[in-house]
N, C-alpha and C positions, 0 to 999 in steps of 0.2 A: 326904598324910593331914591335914595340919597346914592348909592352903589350905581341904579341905573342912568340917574341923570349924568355923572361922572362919566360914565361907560362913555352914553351919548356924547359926550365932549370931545371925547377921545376919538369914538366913529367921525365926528366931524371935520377934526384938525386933521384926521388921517385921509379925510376927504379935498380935504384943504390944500395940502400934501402933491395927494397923488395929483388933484388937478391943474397943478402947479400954477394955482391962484396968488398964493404969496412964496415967497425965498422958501425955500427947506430951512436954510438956517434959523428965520425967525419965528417957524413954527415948534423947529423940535423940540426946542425947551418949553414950549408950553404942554406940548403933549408928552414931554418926560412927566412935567410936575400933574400931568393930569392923572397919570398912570400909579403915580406915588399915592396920588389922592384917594383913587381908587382900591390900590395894595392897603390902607393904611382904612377905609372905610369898614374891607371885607373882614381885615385882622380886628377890628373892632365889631362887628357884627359877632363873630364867631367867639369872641370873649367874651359876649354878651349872653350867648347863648348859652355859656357853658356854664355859666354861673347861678 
């Protein structure tokens, strides 16, 4: 659940983005760290698994 809602944040700000609703600049770093969040959920899912 935690992976897709992240995901979704990301689909967002990249909606955000494109629609060039706010600066690029002051989205990107939110959808870097979103993308982190997301990298760093999966790699935890997948340790979880394996154990």
């Amino acid at each position: 659940m935690l992976i897709e809602e992240a995901n979704e944040s990301c689909y967002w700000l990249e909606l955000i983005i494109e629609g060039q609703l706010l600066a690029k600049e002051k989205v990107e770093p939110l959808l870097d760290e979103a993308n982190q969040i997301t990298a760093i959920m999966v790699a935890s899912r997948k340790t979880a698994k394996a154990e």
